[in-house]
Every structure is written in C-alpha cells, then in structure tokens.
VEXGU-814788 format. One record per residue: x, y, z of N, C-alpha, C in turn; residue in three letters. Coordinates in steps of 0.02 Angstrom, whole numbers, plus 50000, padded with zeros to 5 digits. Layout:
N
XYZXYZXYZALA/...
//
This chain:
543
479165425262510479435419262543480135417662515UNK/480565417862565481305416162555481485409362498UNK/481815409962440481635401862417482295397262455UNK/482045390462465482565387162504482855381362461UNK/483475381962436483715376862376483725369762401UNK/483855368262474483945360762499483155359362480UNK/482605363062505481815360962521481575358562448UNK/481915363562411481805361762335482045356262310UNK/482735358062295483015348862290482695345962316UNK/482585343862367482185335462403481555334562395UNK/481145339262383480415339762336480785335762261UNK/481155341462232481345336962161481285331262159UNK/481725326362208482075322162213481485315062223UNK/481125318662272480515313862307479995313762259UNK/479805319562204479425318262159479975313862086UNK/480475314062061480655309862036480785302062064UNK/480675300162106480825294162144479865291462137UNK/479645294962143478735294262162478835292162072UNK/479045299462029478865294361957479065289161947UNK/479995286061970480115280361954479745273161974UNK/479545275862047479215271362072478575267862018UNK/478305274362010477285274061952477785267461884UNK/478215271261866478465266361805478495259061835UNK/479025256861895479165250961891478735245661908UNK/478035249761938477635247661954477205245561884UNK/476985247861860476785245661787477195240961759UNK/477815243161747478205236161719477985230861760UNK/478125232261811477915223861861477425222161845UNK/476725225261838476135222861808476165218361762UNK/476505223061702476255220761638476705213761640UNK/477295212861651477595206561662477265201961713UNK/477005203061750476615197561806476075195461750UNK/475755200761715475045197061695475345193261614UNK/475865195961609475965194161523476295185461529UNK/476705185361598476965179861585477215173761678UNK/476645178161715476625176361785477405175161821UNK/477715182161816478465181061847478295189261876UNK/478815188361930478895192261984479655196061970UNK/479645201861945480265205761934480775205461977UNK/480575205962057480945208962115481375201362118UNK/481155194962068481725189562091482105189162034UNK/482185194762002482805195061956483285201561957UNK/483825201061957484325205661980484465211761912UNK/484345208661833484605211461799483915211961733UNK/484045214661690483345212961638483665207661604UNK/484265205261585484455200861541484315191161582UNK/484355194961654484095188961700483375189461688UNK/483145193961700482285192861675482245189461606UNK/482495192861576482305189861476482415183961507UNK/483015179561515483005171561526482505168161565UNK/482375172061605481665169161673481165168461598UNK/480845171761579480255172661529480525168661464UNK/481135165161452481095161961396481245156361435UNK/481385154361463481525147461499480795146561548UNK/480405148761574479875149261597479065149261554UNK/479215150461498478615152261451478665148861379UNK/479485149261354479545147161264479805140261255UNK/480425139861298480755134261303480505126961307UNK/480645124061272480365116661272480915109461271UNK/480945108161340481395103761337481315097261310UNK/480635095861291480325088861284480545087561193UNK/480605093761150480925091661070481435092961083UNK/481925090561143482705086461125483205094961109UNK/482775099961123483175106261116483455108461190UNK/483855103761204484215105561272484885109461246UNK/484705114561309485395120161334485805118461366UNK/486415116061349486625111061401487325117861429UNK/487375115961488487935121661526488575118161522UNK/489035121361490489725116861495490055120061518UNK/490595118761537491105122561591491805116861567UNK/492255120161603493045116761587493335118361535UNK/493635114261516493955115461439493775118861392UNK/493205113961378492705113161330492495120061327UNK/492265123961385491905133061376492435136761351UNK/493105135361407493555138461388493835137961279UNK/493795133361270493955132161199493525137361182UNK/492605136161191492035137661149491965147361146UNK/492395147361218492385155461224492795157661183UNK/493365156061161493625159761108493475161261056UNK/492925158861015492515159960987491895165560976UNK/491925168361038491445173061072491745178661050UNK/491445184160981491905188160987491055194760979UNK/491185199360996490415205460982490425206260926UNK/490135213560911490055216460831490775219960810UNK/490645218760769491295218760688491145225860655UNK/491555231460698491555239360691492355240160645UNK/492115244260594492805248960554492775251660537UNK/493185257260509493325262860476493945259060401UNK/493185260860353494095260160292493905265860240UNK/493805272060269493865278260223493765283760278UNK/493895289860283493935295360316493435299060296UNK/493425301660228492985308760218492545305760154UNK/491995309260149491745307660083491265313260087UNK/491045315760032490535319460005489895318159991UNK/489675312859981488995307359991488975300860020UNK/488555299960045488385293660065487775293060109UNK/487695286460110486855282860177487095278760217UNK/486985282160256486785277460332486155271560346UNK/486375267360367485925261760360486045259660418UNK/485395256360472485325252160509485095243860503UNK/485035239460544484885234060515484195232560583UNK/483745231060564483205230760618483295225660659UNK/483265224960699483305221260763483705213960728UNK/484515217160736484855212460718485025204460727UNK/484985207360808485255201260853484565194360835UNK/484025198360875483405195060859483325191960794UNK/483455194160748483315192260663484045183660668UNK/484795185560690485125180660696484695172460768UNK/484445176060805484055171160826483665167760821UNK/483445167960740482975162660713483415156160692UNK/483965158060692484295152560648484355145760690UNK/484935141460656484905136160701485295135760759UNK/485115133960828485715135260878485945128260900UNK/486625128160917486875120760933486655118661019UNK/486255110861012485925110261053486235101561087UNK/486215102361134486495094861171487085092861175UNK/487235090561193487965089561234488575087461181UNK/488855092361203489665095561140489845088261140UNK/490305085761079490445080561060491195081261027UNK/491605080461050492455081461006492445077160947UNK/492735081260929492625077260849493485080060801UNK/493825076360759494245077160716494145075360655UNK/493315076460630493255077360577493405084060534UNK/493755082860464494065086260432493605090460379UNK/492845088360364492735089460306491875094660346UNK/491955099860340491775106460380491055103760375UNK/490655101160308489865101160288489615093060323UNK/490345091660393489805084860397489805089360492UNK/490165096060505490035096960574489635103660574UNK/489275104360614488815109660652489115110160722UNK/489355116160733489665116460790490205122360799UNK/490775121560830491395124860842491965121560817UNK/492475124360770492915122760751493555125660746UNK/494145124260775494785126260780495345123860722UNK/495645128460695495865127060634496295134060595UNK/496715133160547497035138760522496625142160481UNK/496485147660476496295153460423496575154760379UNK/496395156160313496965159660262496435165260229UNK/496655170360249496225177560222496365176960157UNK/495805179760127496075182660043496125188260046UNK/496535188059978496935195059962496445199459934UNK/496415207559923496225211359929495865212359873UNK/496215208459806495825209659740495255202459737UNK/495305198159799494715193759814493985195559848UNK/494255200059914493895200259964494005208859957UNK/493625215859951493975221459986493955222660046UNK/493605217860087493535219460161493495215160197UNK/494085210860229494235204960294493625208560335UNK/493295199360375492895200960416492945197260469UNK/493355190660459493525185460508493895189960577UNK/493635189760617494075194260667494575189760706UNK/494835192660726495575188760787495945193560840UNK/495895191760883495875194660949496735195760969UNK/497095198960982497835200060986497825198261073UNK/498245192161078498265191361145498675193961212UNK/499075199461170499415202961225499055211261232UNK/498865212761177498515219961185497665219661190UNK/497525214461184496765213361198496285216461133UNK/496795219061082496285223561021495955218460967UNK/495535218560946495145214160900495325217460818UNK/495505214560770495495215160696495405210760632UNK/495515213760596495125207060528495845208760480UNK/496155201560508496965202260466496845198660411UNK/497355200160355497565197260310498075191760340UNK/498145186560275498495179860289498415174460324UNK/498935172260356498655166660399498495167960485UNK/498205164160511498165164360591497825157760604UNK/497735156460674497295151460681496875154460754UNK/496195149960729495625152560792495305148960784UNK/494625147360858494165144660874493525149060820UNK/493225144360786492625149760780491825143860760UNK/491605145760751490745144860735490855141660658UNK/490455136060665490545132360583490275135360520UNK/489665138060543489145142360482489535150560485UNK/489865153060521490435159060508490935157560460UNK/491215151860486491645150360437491335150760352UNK/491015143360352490775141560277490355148660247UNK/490155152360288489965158060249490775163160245UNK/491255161660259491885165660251492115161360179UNK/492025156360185492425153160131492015151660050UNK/491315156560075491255156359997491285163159985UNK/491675168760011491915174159992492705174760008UNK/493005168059991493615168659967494235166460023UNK/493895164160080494285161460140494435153660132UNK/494805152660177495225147060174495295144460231UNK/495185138260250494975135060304495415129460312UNK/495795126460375496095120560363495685117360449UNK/495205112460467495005110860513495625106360545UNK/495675107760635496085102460644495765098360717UNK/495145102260746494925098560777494245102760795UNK/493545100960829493205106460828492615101660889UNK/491985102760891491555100860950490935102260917UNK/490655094760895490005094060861489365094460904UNK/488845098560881488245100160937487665097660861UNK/487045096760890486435094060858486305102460841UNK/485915102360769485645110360779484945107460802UNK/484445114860833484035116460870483485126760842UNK/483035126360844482595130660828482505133860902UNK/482845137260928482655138360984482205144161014UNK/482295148160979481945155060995481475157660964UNK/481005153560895480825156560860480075159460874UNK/479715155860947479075158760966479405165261003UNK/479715163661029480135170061071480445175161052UNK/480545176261003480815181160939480195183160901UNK/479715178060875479055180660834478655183260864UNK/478575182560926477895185660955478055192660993UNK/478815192960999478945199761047478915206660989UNK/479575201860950479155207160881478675207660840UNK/478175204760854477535207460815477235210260874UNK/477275210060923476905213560993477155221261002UNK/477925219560964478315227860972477875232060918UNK/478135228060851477655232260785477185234160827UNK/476545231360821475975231560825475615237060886UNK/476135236360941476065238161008475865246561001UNK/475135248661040475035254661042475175259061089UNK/475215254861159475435257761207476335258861206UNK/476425261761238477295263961212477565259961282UNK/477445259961312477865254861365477805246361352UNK/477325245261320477255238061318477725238161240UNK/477975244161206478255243061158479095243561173UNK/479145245661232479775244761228480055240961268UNK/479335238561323479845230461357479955227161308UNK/479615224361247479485221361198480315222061172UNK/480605227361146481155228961117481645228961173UNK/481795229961251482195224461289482155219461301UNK/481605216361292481605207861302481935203761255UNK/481835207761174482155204361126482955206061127UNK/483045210261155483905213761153484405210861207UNK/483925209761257484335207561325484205200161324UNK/484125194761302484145186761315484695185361287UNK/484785184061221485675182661197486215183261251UNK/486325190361246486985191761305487155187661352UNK/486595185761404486365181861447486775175361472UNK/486535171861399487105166261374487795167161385UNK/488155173461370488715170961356489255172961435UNK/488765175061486489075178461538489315171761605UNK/489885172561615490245168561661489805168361713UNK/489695163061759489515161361817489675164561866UNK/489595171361879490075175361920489805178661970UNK/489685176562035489235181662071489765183762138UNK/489695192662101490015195562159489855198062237UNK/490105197562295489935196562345490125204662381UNK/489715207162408490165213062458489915212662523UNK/490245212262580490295212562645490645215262689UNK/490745216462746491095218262815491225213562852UNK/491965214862857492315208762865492825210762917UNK/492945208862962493805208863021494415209262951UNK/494805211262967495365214962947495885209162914UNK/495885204162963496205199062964495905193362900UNK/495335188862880494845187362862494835191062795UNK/494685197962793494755204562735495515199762686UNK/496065199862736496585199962702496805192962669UNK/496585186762697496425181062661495915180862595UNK/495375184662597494925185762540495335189562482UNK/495795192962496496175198062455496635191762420UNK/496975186762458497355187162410496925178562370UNK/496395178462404496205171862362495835173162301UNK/495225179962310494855182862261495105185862223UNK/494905189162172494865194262112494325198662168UNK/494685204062187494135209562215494225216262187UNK/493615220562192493565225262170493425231762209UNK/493285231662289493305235262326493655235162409UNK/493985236662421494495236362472494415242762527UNK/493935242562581493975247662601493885248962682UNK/494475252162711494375250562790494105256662825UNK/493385253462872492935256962887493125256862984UNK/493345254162989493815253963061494445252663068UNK/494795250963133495415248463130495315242263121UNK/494775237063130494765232063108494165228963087UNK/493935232463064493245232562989493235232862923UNK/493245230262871493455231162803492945230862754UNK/492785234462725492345234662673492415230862594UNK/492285224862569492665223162536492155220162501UNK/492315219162392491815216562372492445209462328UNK/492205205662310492655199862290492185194562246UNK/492465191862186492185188562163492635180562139UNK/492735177862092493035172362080493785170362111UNK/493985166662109494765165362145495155166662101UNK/495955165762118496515165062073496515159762016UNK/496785160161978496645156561925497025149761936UNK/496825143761893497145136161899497865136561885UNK/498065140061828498685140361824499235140061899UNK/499035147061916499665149362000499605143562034UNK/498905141562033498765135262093499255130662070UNK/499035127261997499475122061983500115122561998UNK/500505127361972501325128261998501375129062061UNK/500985130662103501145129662184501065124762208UNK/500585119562178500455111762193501245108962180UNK/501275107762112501985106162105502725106562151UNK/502665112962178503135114262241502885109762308UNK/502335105762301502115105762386502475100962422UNK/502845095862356503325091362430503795096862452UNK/504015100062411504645103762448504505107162496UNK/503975110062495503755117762539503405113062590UNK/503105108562582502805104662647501885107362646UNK/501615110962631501255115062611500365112062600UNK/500055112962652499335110462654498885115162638UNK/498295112462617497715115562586497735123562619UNK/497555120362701497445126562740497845134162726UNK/498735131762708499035135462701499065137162646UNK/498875136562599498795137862520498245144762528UNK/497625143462569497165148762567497265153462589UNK/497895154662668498175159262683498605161462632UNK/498875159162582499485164662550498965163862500UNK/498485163762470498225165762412498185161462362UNK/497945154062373498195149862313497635145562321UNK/497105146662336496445141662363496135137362305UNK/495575134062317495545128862262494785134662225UNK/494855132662163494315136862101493785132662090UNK/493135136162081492715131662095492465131561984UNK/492195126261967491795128361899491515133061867UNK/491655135961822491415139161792490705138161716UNK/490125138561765489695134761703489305142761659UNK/489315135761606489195143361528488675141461482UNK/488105142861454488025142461406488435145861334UNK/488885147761331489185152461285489015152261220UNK/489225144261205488955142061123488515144961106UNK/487745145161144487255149561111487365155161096UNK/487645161061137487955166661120488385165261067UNK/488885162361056489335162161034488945163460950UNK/488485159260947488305155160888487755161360868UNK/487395164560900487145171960905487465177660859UNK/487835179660902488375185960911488645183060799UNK/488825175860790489325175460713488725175560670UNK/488055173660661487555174160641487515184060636UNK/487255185560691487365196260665487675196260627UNK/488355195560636489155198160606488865194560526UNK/488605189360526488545187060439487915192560418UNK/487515196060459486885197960409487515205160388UNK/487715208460440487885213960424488505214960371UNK/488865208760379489415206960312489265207660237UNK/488535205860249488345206060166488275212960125UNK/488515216860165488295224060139489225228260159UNK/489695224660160490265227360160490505226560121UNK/490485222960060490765220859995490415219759951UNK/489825225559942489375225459879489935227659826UNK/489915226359770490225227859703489745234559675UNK/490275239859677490395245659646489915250159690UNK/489825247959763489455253759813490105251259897UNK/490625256159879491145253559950490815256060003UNK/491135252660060490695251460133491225257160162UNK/491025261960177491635269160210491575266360293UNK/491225264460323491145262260390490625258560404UNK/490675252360449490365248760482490275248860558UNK/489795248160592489705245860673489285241560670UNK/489035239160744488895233360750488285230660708UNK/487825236360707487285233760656487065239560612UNK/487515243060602487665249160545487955250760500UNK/488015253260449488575253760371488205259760356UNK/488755264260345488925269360277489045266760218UNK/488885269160187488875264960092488905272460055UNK/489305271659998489225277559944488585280459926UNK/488505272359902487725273459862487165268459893UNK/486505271059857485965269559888485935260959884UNK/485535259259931485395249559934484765249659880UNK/484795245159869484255241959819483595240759878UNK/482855242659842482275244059899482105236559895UNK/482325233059887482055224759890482385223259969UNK/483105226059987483305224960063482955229760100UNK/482765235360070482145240560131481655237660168UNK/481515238860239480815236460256480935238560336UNK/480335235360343480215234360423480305227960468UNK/480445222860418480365216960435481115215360480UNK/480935209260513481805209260557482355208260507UNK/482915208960507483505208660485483615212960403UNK/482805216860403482655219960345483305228160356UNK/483505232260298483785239360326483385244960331UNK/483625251960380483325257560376483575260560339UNK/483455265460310483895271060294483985278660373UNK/484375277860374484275283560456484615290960430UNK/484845291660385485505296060374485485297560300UNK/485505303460245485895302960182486325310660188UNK/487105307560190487635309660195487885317360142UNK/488025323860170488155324060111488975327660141UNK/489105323960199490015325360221490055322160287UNK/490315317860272490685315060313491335314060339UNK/491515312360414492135311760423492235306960476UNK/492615300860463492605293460491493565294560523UNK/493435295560592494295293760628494405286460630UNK/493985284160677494215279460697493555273960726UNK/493545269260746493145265160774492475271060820UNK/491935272160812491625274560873491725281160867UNK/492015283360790492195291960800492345294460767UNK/491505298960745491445300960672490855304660685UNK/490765311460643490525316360614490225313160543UNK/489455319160555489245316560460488765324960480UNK/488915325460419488125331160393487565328160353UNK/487025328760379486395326260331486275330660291UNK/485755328760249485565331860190484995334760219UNK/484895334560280484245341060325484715343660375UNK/485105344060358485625350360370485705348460472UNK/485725342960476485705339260548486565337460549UNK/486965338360619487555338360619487545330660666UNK/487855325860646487735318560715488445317460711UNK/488585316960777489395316460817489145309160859UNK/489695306360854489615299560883490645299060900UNK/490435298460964491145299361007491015295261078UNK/491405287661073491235282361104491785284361166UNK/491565284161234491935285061291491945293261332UNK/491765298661261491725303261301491015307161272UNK/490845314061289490365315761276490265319061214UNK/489915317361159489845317261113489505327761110UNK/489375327961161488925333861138489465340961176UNK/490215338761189490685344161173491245344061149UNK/490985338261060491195340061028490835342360959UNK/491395349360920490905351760856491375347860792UNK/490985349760725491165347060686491995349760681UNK/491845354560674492625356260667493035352060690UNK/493135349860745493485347160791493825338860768UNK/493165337760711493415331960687494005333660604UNK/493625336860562494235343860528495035341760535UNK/495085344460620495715345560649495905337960655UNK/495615333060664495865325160684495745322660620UNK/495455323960569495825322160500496175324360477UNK/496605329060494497285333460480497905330460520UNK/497545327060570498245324260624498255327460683UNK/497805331160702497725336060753497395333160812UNK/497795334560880497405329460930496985338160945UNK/496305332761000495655337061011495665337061076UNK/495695342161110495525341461186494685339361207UNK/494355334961240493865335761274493705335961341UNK/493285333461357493085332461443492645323061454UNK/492905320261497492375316061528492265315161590UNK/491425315661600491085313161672491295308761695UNK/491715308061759491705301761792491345300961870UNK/491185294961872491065294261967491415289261991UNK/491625291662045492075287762068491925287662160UNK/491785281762180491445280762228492035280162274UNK/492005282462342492275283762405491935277362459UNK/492205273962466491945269762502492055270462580UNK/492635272762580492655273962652492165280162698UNK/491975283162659491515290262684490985288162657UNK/490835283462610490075280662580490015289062546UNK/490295291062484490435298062458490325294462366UNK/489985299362318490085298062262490315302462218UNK/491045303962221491435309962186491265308562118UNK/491255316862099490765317562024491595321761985UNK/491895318161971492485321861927492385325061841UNK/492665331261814492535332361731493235330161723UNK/493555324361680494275322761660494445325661586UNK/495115328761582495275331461537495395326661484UNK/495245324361415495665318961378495675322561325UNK/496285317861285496345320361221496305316961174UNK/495855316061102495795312161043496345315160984UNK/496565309660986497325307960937496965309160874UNK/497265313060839497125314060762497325307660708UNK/497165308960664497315303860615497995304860613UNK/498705297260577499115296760609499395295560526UNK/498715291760500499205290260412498875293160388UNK/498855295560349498405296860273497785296160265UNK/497395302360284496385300660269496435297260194UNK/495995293760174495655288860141495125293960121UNK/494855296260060494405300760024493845297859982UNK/493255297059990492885295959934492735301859909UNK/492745307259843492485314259837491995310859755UNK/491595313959769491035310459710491095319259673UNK/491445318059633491645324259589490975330359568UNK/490215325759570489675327759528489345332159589UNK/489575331259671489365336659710489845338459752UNK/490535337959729490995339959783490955349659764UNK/490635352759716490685360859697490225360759762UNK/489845356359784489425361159862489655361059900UNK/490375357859917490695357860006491395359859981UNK/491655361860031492235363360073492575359160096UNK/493145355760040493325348360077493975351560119UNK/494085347260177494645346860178495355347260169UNK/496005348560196496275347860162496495341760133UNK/496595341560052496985333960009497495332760009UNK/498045338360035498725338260037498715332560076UNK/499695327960049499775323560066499875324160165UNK/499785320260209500285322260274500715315760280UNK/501135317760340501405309660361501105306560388UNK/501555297460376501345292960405501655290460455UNK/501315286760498501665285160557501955281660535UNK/502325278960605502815273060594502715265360560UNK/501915262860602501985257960577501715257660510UNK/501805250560480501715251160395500995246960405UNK/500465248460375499775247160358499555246060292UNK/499275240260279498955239860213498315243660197UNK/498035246760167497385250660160497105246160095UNK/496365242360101495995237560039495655241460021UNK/495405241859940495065246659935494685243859880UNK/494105244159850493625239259813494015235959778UNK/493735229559739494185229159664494215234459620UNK/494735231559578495055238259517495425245059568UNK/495295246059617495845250059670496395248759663UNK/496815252359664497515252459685497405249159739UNK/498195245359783498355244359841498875249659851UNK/498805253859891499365254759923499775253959990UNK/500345252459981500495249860046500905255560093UNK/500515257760126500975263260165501595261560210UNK/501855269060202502455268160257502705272860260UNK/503335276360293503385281960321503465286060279UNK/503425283660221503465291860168502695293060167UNK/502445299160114501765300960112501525299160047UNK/500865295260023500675292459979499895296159948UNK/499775297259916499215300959878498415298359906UNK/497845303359923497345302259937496685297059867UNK/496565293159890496165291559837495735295559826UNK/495425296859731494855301759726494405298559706UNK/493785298459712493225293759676492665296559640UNK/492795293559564492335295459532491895292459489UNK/491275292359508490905286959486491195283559418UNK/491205276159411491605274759352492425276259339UNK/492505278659364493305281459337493725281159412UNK/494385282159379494755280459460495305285859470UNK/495355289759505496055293159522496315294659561UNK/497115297159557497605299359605497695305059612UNK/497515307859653497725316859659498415319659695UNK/498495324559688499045326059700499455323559761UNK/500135321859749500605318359785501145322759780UNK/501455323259838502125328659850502975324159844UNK/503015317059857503425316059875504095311959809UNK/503425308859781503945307059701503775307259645UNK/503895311459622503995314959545503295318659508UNK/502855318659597502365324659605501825325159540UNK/501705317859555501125317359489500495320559518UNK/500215323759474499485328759455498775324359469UNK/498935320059465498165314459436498335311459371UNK/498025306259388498005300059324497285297559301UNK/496675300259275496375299959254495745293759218UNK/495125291859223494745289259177495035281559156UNK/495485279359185495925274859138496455269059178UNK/496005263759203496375259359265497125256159250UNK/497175256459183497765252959177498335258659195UNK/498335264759171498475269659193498745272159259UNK/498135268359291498185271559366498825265559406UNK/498575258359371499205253159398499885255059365UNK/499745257959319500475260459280500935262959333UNK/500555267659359500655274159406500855270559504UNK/500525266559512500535260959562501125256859561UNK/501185255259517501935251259495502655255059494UNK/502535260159467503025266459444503125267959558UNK/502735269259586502785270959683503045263359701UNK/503005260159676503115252759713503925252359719UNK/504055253559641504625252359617505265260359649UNK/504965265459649505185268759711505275267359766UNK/504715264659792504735262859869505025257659892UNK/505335253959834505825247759859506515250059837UNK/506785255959798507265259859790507255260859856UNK/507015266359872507055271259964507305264960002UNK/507015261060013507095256460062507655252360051UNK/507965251560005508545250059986509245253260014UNK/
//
C-alpha cells in the first residue's frame, strides 16, 4: 500500500486534537467539581486563578477590600511595578550551586497586602505609612552594600538596573525599609497610605499543600498554575482587544484613534483590523488647547485621531506589593558575607559556596539545590552556560533557542566573540489567513569589558580555564562591586586585571598594561597598595 503523507498528517493531527480535547476535558472537571466554575467563561488561566479566588477565598465582609484605582493615582502606583531582579556580576568560575527558591511568588503572598482605598499622604517618617512612596534614593557604596538591588527603570531606553547614588522613584514601603537596613537611604516626599490586609493566605495554603501532597499529576499541576497565575492578574491594564471587519473608510478612523495591531485589507473595501485602547491624554490635551483657533468639534477630533480615552482601572498595588515582597526573599542571598552571588534571576542565585541546610527544604519560600557547578560561564542577563558535577551541560539563552547553542560557543562570548545563531519565528499573513514559519539569523555580542573570574585555586588543576589574558574595554566606563575587602575597580578604556579568588586570600593576576604586575598575593593591604598604585595611573592617562 502506497504510503500517503497528507492521510498521515491529518490522522496525526486529528489524533493529537482528540488528546487535547481528553485533557481539557478533565481540567474542566476537576475545576467544576473543586470549585463550581465553568472554564469556557474565562479567556486566560490567570483570569481563571482570579474567578476561583474571588469566587471561593475572598472575603469582603473583614474590611479586606480590593479596591480598583485608575487615574493618577494607578498611574503613580504603576511605577512602582517593576518584575524579577536578574544579574550577572561575575563571568566564569570553577565552583559553585545553583539554587532555586520554591514557589516564590506564592511564599511573597502571605504577607501583608495594601487594602482599601489609597489615601495621599505627606507624611515624612516611613514606620507611620504602609503603602507606596515617592521619594529620593541614596544607594550605598560598594564597601556597604556589594550588590544594589533597588531597581530603576531608564526612561528613554526602557532598560531596568540597580544604580549607585542618587535617583528618585515610586516604590513599595516594606521594599524600601528592608533597603534601608542594608545601607540605603531614603528621603520621603510624598507617597499613598493603604490599610494592610491578609489576603491570600487560604488561597496560597491549601493549593500548596494539595500540590505537595497531590498524587494524581494533573491535579498537581493545576495546583502549581493556580498558585503562579493569580498575582500577575492584578497588575494587567484594563485592556480588551477587539478584531473585526470593517469598510475601509470606518477601518481608517479606528486607525488613527486606536493603538492597533493588525491592519489588513481583505477587499477593496473590507479591512481586517484588530485595535485596542485610544491615543493617549496628552495629544488630546494639546489639541483641545488649539480648539478656539481651529474651530474644531468632538466629531472632528475622532476623524483626525484625537477621540476622548476612556479609564483605565487597576488593581496594580497588589501586584505591585507582590512582585517587591519576591525581590526581598531572593535579596537575602545576594550579599551573604564571604559566599559572592556570581548570578541572580528571578527566583534563582549562583553562589560560590554551599547555603547553610537550615534555608534547605520543601517548604514555600524554603531553597533547592538544582545544580553543583563545577564551570561556569555567566554573559549576560538570560545567558549562561554551567557544567554540573554529573557531567550535565545546561545552556540557558533567553529569546533564542537554547538547544543550538554548545558550550563552546559561550568560550568565544567570554573572549568578546559574537556567536551566530538561529530563531523560530511566526509571523502571521492576514491577508491570505497564512502562518509563515521563518528560521532568523541573529547574532550574540560577546563580552565587551573584562570577564569577572571566580577560580577557587583548590580545583581549578581539573578544568581548562579560559583565557585570563587581559582584553579591551569598551567605551563606556562601568563600575564592577565586588564583596567587601575587594578591590573596586573602575573600568575604562584601558584593560584592567581579572579578579582571582581564593578562599581566604585575595588576588590580581596578570595585567598587560601598567608596569605588568604578576599577582599580589595572601595579603589585602597589599592588594589596595596595588589598587591605589592603577588609580593613580589612571588619573595620570587621563590627564
């Protein structure tokens, strides 16, 4: 019998569709009987998680109201809203553990959440508000803190970082006061007082002990989306996008009043089009302003694109107040004394050395151990190579596909070497109703200053490091923090020596560029001797 590849495919296809079907059907079960809600009237699972905590946990009658704010007030509270607190502050090392943190988010949702209607306030003295507070920052310096965690959002490039010095931001009151007893500096100048509230804690206790406990494996892992997907929930804009077929004419008024995302003409005067919120208050306002001159009525405002914006309602605060709660469990493990943090993500850390088994467990916000390191190599945010000590290779490469790239490849991008890869894209055809499947060529930028080295001297005879030679640095000038008793060095376009680490002892290895010191040895005063001696160069050069 001839084999026929279409007959085959659509058998495939019809028996994978028959399995998805058997699954969602069970999920629907087990959610109808666990908590009498109907899946098919929720669009998303993070909309479900809220159906089942607002439907089942929530109790409005102990004064723990969610109140939705919108205007200003969100707008202020959203700046505040920032995710997980990911870095790289070392490149290579020769040992280390990987650690997870168990159901992070969930573990920050026991705490207290701000409940009932925001209240402005210009009180100055941080321990009489619970709430959101806007105010200047003052980072500490490096021989205070080795690792800024306060993040701040750059408002023209959109990149998130944890600066030194001053800035000012919206943030969460218990973020703060836990910043400022590791050496931060706070000046309040105005902020938005909320009642605290216990809000989640049947709703958090019972999903995870149902997950533990859970024998069946599907009831164990709605269990572990239900607890993962409610937070988020909170902090998502009021935004519901619309797609329709529309006259041509009609199409082109929606264009210029919406934010749209699909534009597509299916006749000469048919349009395929998806659109969500309007132009923003700003344009409107300055076109109001013009309207004696221009003569200019509502009607005509919606034809050129300037229509009126409707509210935007938020719970955010709860998110908000969520999301700085994580960021504090996972902080506590970036500035242990005499075990440095080589990389962090959102609810993960590399560490030199082992954690103390009193933070081990199973319990929420308890750590795993997932990983013990015996080479690693940290680029950048989302992109990094490690070898285990069961001889397991894990590539973690955020945006493209992690599984064509090899270790080597990271090698070459701690040398400065960009990496060619590939990424899957789809990219939908709307006018032919077509879903083009593209492989895109990209390339990952090598390291640009100077890898950062931990080498633990007592097993670097089993690997093959790298090269230690100095390379260049880019242009811009970067501070690199590095535990206490570290050197600082402050880079810049000349080339500056790799740190070496040895348990107890501290050194500099070879440097090419001034007066080509060997290493400085066993002996910190020594090593600032040596620190002082580049400083005092490097303000010669620059001279």
């Amino acid at each position: 019998m001839k084999w026929d590849i279409q007959k085959e495919t659509l058998q495939y296809l019809e028996s994978d569709l028959k399995g998805l079907l058997e699954v969602l059907n069970k999920f629907s079960v087990n959610i109808f009987n666990e908590y009498n809600l109907n899946i098919t009237k929720f669009k998303t699972l993070p909309a479900l998680s809220l159906g089942i905590f607002t439907s089942n946990f929530y109790d409005e009658v102990q004064n723990l109201n969610i109140k939705m704010i919108k205007g200003k007030v969100e707008e202020d509270i959203r700046n505040s809203y920032f995710g997980g607190n990911v870095g790289v502050f070392a490149n290579e090392i020769n040992k280390g553990f990987l650690y997870d943190i168990n159901s992070q988010y969930p573990k920050a949702m026991l705490e207290d959440m701000p409940v009932g209607n925001p209240v402005y306030t210009t009180e100055k003295n941080l321990d009489n508000i619970f709430g959101f507070v806007y105010g200047k920052v003052i980072a500490p310096s490096p021989e205070v803190l080795k690792i800024p965690f306060i993040q701040v959002k750059d408002p023209i490039t959109g990149l998130v970082s944890c600066p030194r010095g001053e800035f000012y931001r919206m943030i969460f009151t218990e973020e703060i006061k836990y910043a400022i007893k590791h050496g931060y500096k706070f000046e309040v100048l105005y902020g938005y007082q909320f009642k605290k509230g216990k809000l989640f804690t049947d709703f958090v206790n019972i999903h995870y002990e149902n997950k533990k406990n859970a024998i069946d494996p599907i009831k164990k892992q709605i269990c572990k989306l239900l607890l993962n997907s409610l937070y988020g929930k909170f902090g998502m804009r009021d935004i519901e996008s619309i797609l329709k077929v529309v006259p041509l004419a009609k199409a082109n008024i929606i264009k210029k009043n919406y934010n749209y995302s699909i534009f597509a003409h299916l006749t000469d005067d048919k349009v395929l089009i998806r659109y969500s919120s309007r132009i923003n208050e700003t344009l409107r306002n300055l076109f109001k302003i013009q309207d004696e001159i221009y003569k200019v009525n509502e009607s005509k405002m919606n034809e050129i694109g300037l229509g009126k914006n409707r509210g935007v309602n938020s719970a955010v605060h709860i998110a908000s107040a969520i999301s700085s709660y994580a960021r504090i469990i996972i902080n506590e493990y970036k500035n242990i004394p005499d075990n440095p943090c080589i990389m962090s993500d959102t609810d993960s850390v590399v560490l030199l050395n082992k954690l103390d088994d009193s933070v081990i467990g199973t319990d929420l916000g308890q750590m795993k151990l997932e990983y013990e390191i015996v080479h690693g190599i940290f680029i950048r945010k989302k992109l990094y190579a490690i070898k285990t000590k069961d001889n397991n290779i894990i590539i973690k490469s955020s945006g493209t596909n992690s599984k064509s790239l090899v270790f080597d490849d990271f090698i070459d991008m701690l040398n400065g070497k960009e990496v060619e890869t590939f990424r899957l894209s789809f990219v939908p055809e709307w006018q032919n109703l077509n879903l083009k499947i593209t492989n895109n060529m990209i390339k990952l930028k090598g390291l640009e200053n100077l890898p950062i080295k931990f080498i633990d001297e007592r097993v670097s005879h089993n690997l093959v490091l790298t090269n230690t030679n100095t390379c260049t640095i880019g242009e811009m000038s970067t501070q690199i923090s590095h535990p206490k008793n570290y050197p600082i060095i402050n880079f810049s376009k000349k080339s500056y020596p790799v740190i070496l680490y040895i348990p107890k002892t501290y050194s500099i290895i070879k440097y090419n560029h001034l007066n080509n010191y060997n290493g400085v040895e066993d002996n910190t005063e020594s090593i600032l001797s040596v620190v002082k001696n580049i400083f005092s160069l490097v303000i010669k050069f620059f001279r």
